[in-house]
TIRO-2110 file (N, C-alpha, C; in Angstrom, 1 decimal):
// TIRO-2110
105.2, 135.6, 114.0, N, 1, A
103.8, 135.9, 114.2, CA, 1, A
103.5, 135.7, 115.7, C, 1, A
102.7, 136.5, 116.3, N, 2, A
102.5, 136.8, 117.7, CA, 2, A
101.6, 134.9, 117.3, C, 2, A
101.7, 134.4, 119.1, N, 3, A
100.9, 133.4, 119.3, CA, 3, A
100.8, 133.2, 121.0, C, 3, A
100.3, 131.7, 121.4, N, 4, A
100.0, 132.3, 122.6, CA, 4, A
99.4, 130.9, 123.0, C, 4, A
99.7, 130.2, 124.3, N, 5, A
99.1, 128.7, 124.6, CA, 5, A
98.0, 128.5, 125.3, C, 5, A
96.9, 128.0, 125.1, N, 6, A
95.7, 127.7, 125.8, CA, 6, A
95.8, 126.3, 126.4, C, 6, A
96.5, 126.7, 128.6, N, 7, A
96.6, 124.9, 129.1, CA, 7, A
95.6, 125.1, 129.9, C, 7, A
95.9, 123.8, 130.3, N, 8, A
95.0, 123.3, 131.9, CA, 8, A
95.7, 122.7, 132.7, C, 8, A
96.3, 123.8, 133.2, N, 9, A
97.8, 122.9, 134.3, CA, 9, A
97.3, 123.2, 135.7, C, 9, A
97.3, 122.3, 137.0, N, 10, A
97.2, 122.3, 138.2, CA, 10, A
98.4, 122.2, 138.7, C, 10, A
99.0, 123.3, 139.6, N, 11, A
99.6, 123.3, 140.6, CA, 11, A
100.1, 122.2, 141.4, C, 11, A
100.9, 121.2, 141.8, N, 12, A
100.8, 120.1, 142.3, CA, 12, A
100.5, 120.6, 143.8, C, 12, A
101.7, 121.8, 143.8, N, 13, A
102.0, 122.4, 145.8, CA, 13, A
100.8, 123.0, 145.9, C, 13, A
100.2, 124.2, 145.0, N, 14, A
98.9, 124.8, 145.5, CA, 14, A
98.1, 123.9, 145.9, C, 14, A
97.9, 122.2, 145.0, N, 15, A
96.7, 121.6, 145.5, CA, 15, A
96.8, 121.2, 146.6, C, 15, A
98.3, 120.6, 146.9, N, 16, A
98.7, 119.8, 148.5, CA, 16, A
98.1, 120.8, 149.4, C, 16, A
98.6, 122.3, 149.1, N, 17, A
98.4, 122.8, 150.1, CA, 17, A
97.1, 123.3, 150.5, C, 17, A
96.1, 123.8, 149.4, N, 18, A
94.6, 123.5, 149.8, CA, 18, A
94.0, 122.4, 150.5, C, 18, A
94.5, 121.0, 150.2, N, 19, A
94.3, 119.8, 150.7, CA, 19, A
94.4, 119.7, 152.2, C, 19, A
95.3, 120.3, 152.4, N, 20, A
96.0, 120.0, 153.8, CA, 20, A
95.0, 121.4, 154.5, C, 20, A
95.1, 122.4, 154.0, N, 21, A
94.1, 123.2, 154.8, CA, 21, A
92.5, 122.8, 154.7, C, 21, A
91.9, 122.0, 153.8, N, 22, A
90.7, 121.6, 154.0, CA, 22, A
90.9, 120.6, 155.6, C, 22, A
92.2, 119.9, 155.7, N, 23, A
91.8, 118.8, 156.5, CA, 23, A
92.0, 119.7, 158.2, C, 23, A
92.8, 120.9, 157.9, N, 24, A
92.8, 121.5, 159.3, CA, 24, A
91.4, 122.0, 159.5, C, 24, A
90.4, 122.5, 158.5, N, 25, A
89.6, 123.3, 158.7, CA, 25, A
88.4, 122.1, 159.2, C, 25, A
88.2, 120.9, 158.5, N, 26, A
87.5, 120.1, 158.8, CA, 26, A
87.4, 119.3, 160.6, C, 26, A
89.1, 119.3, 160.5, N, 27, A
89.4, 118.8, 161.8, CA, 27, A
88.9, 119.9, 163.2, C, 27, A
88.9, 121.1, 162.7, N, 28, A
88.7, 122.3, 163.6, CA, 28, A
86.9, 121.9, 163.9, C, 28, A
86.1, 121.5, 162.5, N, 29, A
84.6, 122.1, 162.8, CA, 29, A
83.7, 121.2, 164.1, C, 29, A
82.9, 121.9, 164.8, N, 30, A
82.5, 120.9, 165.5, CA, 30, A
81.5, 120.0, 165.0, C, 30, A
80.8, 120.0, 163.8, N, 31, A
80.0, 119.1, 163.5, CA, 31, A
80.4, 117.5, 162.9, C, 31, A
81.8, 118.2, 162.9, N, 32, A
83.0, 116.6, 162.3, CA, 32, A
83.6, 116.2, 163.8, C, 32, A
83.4, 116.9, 165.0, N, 33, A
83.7, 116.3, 166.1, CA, 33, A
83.4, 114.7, 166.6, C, 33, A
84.3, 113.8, 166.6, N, 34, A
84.2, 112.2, 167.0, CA, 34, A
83.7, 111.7, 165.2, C, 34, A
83.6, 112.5, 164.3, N, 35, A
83.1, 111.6, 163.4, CA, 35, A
84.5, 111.1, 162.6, C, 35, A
84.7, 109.9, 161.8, N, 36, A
85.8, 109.3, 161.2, CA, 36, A
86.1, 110.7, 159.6, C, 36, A
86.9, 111.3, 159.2, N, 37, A
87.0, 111.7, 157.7, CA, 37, A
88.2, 111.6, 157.7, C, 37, A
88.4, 111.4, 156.3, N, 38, A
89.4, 111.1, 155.9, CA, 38, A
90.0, 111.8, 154.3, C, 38, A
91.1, 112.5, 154.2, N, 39, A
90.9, 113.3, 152.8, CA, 39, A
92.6, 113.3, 152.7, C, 39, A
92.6, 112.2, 151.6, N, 40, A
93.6, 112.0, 150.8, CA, 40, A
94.2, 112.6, 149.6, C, 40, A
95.0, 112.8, 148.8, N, 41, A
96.0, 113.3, 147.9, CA, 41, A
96.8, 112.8, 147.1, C, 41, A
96.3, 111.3, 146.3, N, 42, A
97.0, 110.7, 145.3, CA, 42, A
97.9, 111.8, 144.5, C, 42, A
98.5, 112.0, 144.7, N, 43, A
99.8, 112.9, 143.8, CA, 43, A
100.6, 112.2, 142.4, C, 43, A
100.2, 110.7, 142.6, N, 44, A
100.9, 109.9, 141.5, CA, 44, A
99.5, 110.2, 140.2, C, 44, A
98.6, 110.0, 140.7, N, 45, A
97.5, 109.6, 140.2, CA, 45, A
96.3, 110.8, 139.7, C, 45, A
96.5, 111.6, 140.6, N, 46, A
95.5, 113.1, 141.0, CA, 46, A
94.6, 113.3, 140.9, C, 46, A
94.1, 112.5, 141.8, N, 47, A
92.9, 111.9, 142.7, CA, 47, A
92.6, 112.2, 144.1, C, 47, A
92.1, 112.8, 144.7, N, 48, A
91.3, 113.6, 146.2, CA, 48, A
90.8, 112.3, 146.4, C, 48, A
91.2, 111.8, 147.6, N, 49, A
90.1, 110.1, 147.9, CA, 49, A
89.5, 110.7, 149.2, C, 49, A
87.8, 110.7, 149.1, N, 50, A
87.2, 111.3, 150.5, CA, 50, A
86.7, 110.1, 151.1, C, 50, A
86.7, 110.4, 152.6, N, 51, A
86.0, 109.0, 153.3, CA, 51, A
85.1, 109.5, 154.6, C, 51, A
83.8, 109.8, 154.6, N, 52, A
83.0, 110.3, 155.6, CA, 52, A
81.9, 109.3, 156.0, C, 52, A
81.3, 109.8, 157.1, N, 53, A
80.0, 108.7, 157.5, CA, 53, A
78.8, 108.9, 157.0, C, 53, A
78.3, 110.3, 156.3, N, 54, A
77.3, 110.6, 155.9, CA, 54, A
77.1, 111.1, 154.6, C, 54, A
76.0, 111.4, 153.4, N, 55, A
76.0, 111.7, 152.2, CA, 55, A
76.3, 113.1, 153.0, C, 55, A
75.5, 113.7, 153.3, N, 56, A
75.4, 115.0, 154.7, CA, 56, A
77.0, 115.7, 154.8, C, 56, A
77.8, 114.8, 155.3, N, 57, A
78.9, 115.5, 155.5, CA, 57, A
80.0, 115.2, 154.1, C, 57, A
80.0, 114.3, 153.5, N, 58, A
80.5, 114.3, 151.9, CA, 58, A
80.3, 115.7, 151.5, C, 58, A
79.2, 116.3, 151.3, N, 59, A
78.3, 117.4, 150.6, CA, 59, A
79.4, 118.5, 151.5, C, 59, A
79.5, 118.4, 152.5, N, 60, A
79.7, 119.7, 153.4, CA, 60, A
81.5, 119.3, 153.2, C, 60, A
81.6, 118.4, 153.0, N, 61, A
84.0, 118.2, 153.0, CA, 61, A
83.9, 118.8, 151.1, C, 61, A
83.0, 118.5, 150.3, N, 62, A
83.2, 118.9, 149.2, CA, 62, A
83.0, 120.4, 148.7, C, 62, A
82.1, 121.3, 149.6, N, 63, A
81.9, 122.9, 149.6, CA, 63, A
83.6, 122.9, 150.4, C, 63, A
83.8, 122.8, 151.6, N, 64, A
85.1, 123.2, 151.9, CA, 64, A
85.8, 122.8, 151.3, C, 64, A
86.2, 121.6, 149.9, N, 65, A
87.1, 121.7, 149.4, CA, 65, A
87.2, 122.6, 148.0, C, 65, A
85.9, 122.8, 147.5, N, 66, A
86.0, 123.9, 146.6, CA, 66, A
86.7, 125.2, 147.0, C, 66, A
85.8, 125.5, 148.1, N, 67, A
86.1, 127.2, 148.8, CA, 67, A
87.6, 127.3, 149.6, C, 67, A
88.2, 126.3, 149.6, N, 68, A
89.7, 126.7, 150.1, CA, 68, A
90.4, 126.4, 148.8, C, 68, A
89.8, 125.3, 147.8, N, 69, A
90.9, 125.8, 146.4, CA, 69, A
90.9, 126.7, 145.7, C, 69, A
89.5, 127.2, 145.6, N, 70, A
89.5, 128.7, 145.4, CA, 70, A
90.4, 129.8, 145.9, C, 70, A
90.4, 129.9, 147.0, N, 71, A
91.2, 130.5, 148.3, CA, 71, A
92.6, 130.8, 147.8, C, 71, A
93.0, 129.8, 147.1, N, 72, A
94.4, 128.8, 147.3, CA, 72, A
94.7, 129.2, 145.6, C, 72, A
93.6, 129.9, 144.8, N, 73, A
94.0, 130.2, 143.3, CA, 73, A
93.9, 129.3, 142.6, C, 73, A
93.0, 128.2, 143.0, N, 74, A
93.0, 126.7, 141.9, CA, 74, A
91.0, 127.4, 141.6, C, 74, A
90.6, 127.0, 140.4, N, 75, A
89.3, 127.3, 140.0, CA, 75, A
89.0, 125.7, 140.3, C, 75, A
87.3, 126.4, 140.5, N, 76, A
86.7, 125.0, 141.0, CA, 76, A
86.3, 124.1, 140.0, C, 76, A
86.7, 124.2, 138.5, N, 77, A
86.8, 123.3, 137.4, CA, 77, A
87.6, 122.2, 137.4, C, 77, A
88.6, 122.3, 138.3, N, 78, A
89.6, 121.7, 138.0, CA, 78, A
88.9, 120.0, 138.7, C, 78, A
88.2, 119.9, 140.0, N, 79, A
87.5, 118.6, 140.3, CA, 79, A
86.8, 117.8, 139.5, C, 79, A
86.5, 117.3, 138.9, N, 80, A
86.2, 116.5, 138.5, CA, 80, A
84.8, 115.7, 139.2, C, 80, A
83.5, 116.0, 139.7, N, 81, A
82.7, 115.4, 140.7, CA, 81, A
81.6, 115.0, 140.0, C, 81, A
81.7, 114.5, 138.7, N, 82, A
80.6, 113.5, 138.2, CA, 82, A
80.6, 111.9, 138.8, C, 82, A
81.9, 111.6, 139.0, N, 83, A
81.8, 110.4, 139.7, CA, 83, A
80.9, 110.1, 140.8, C, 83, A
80.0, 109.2, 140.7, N, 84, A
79.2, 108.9, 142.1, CA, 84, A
80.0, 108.3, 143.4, C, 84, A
79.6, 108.8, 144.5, N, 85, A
80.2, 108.1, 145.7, CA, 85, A
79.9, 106.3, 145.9, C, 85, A
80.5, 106.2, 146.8, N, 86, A
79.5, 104.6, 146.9, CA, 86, A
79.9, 104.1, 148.5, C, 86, A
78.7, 103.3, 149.4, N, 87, A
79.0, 103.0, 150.3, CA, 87, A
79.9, 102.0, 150.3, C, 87, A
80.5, 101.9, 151.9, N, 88, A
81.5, 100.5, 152.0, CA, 88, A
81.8, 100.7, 153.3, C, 88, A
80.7, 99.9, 154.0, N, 89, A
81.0, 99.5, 155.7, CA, 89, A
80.0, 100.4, 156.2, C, 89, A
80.5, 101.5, 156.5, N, 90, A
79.8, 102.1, 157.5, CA, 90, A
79.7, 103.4, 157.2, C, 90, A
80.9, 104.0, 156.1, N, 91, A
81.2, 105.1, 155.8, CA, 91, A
81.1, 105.1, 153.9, C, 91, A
81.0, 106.7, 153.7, N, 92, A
80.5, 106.7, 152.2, CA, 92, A
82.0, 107.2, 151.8, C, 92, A
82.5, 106.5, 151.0, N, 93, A
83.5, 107.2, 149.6, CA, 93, A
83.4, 107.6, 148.5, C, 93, A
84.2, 108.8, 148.3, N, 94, A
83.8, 109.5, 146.8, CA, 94, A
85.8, 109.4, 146.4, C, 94, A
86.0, 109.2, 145.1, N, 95, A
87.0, 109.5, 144.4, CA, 95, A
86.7, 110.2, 143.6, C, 95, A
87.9, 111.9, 143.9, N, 96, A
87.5, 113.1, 143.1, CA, 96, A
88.8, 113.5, 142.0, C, 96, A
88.6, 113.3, 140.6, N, 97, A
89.9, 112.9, 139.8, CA, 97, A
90.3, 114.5, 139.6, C, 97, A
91.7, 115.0, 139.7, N, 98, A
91.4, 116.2, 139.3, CA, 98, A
92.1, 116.5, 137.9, C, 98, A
91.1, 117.5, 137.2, N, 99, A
91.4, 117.7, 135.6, CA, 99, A
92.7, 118.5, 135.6, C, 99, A
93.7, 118.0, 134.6, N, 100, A
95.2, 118.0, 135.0, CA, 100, A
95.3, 117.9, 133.2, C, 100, A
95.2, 119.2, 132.4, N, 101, A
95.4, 119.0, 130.6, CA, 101, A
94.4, 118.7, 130.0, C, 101, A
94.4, 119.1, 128.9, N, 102, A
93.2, 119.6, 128.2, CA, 102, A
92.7, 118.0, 127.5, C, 102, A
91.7, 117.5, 128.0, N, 103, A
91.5, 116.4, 126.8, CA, 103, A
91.7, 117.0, 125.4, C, 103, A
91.9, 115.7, 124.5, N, 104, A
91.1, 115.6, 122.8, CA, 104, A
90.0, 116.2, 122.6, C, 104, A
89.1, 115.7, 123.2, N, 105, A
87.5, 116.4, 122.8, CA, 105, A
87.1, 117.9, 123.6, C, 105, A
88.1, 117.8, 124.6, N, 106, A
87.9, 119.7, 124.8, CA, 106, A
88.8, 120.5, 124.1, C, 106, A
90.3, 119.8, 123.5, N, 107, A
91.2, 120.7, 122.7, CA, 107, A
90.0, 120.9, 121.6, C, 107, A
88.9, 119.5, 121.1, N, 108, A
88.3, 120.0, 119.5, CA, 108, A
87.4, 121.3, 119.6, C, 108, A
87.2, 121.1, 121.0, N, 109, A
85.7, 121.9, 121.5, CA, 109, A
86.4, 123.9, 121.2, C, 109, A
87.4, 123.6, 121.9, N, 110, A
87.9, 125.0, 121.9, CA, 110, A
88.7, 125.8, 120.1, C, 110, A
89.2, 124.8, 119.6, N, 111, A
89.7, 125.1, 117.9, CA, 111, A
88.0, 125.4, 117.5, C, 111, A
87.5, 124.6, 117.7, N, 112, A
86.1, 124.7, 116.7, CA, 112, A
85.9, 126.4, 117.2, C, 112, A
85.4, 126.0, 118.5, N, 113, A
84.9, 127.9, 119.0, CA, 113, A
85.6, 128.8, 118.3, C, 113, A
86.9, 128.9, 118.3, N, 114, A
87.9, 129.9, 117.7, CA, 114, A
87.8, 129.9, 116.8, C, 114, A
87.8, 129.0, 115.6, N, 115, A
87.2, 129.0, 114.4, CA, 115, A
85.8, 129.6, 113.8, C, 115, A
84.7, 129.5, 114.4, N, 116, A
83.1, 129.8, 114.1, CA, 116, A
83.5, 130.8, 114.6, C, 116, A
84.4, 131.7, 115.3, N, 117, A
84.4, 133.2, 115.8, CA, 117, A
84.6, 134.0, 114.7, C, 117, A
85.4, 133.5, 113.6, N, 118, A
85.4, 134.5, 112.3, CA, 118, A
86.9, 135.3, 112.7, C, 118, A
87.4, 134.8, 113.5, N, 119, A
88.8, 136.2, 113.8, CA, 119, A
89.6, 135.2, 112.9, C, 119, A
91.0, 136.1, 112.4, N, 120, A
91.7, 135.6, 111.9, CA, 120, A
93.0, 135.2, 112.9, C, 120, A
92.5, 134.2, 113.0, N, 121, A
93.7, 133.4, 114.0, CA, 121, A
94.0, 131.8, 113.7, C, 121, A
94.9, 130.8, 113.7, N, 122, A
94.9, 129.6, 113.6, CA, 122, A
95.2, 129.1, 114.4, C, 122, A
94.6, 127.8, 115.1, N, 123, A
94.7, 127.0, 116.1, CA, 123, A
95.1, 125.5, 115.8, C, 123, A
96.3, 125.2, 116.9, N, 124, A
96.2, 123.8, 116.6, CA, 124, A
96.4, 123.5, 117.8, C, 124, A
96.1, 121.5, 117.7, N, 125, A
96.3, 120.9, 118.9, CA, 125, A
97.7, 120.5, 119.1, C, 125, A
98.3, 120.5, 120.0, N, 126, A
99.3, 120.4, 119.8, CA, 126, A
99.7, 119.0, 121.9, C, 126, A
99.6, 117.7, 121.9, N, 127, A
99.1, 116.3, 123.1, CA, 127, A
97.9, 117.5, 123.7, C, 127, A
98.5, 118.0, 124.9, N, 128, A
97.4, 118.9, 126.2, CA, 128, A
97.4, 120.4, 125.9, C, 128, A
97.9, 121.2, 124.9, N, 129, A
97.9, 122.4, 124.6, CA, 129, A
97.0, 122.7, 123.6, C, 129, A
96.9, 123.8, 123.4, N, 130, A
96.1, 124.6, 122.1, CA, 130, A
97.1, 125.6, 122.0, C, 130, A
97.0, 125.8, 120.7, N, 131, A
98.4, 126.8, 120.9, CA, 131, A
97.4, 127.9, 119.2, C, 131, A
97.6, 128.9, 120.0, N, 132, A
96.8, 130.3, 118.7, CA, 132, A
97.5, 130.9, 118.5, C, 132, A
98.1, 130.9, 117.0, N, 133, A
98.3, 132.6, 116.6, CA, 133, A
98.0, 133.0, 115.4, C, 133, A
98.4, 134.3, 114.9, N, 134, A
97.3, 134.9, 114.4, CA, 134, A
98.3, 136.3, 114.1, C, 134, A
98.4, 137.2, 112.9, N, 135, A
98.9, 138.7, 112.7, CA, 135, A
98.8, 139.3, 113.2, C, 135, A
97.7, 139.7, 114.6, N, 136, A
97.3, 140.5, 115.4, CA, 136, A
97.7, 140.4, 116.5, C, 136, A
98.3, 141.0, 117.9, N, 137, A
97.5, 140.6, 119.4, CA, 137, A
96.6, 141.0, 119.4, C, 137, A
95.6, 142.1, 118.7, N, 138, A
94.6, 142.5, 119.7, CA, 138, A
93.3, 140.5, 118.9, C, 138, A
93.5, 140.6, 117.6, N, 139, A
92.5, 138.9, 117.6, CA, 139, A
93.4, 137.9, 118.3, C, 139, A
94.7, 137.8, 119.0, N, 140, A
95.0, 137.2, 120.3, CA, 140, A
94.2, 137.5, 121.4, C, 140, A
93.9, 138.9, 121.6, N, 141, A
93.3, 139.2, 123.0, CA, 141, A
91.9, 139.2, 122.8, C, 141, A
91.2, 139.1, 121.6, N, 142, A
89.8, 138.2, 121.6, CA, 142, A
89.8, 137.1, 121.5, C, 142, A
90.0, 136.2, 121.3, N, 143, A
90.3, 134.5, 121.5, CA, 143, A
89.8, 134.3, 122.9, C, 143, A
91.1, 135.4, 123.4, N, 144, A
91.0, 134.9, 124.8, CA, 144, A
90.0, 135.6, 126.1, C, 144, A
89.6, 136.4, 125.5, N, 145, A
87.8, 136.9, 125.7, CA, 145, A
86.8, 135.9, 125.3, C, 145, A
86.7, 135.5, 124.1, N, 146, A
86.3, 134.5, 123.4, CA, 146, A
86.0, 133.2, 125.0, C, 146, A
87.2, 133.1, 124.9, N, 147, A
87.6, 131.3, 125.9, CA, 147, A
87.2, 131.9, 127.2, C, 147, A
87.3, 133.0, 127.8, N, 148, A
86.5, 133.1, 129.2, CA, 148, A
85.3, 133.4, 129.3, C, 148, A
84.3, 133.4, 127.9, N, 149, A
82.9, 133.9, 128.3, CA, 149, A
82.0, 132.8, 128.0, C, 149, A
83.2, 131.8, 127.0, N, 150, A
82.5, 130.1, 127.0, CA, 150, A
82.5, 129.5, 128.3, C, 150, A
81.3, 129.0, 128.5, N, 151, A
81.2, 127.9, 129.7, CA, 151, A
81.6, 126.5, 128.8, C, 151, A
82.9, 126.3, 128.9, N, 152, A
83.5, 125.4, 128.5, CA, 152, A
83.7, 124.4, 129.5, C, 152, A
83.4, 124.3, 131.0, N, 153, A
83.5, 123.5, 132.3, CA, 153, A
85.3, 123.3, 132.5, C, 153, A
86.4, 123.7, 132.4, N, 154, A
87.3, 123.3, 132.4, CA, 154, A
88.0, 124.3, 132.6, C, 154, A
89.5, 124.5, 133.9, N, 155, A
89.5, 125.8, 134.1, CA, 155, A
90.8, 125.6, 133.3, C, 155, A
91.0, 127.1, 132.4, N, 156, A
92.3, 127.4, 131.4, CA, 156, A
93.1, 128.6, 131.6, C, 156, A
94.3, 128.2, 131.4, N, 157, A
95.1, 129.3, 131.7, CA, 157, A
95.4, 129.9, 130.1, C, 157, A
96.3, 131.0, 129.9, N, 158, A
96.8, 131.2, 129.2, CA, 158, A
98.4, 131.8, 128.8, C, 158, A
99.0, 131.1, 128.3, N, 159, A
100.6, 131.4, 128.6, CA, 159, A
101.3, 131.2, 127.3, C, 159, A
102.6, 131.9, 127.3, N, 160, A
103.5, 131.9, 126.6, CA, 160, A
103.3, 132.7, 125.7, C, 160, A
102.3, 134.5, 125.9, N, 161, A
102.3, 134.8, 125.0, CA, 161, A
103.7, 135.2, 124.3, C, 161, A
103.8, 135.4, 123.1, N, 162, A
105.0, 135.8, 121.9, CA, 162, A
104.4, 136.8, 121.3, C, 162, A
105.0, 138.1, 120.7, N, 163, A
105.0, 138.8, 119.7, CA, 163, A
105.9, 138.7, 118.4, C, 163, A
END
């Protein structure tokens, strides 16, 4: 039976290397000229640690960091920026976790959707995958019409199709 995986996998090298071009492009701008920032890359953890002097320039390292992972082929779902920043000293910190696998409650979120669509396809969870299949590709290739027109907040690939 044709089937087909629904992840949420981040790039480790694409992110570094977005990372590392946010910090040339920041270092280049002159309105960060003499100011302290600082933009880290927990790789164990995968976590963006920012460290700026103003809410002001937080706001402005966090558009450059979207628009160069964009850039870079990472969707800007992948950040994680509900977390609030918080001061400490003189400068503001934000820790940005980045979503790396599908939770539980978004694998249920996406079986349910596929399900109330009426196609005949079956889905299971299977730790950080979803995995669909189904007699058809073409109710394969609606699923996954289906999953890019949901604002689901979470960016998804899709792989391993099989016939």
């Amino acid at each position: 039976m044709p089937s087909f995986d629904i992840v949420s996998k981040v790039d480790l090298q694409t992110l570094d290397n977005a990372i590392n071009t946010v910090k040339k492009e920041i270092n280049n701008r002159y309105d960060f000229k003499g100011s302290p920032v600082e933009i880290d890359l927990d790789k164990k953890e995968m976590i963006v640690k920012l460290e700026v002097e103003s809410d002001m320039k937080l706001d402005q390292v966090i558009d450059v960091l979207i628009s160069r992972s964009m850039r870079q082929g990472l969707a800007a779902e992948i950040y994680d920026l509900s977390k609030e920043h918080y001061v400490s000293g003189k400068v503001v910190k934000k820790e940005v976790p980045v979503r790396n696998g599908i939770k539980q409650d978004d694998a249920k979120k996406i079986v349910k959707m596929i399900k109330d669509s009426g196609l005949k396809v079956q889905a299971a969870i299977m730790d950080d995958i979803v995995r669909v299949t189904g007699k058809k590709i073409d109710d394969l290739q609606d699923v996954i019409q289906k999953c890019r027109e949901a604002n689901l907040g979470i960016a998804l690939q899709y792989v391993n199709m099989k016939s």
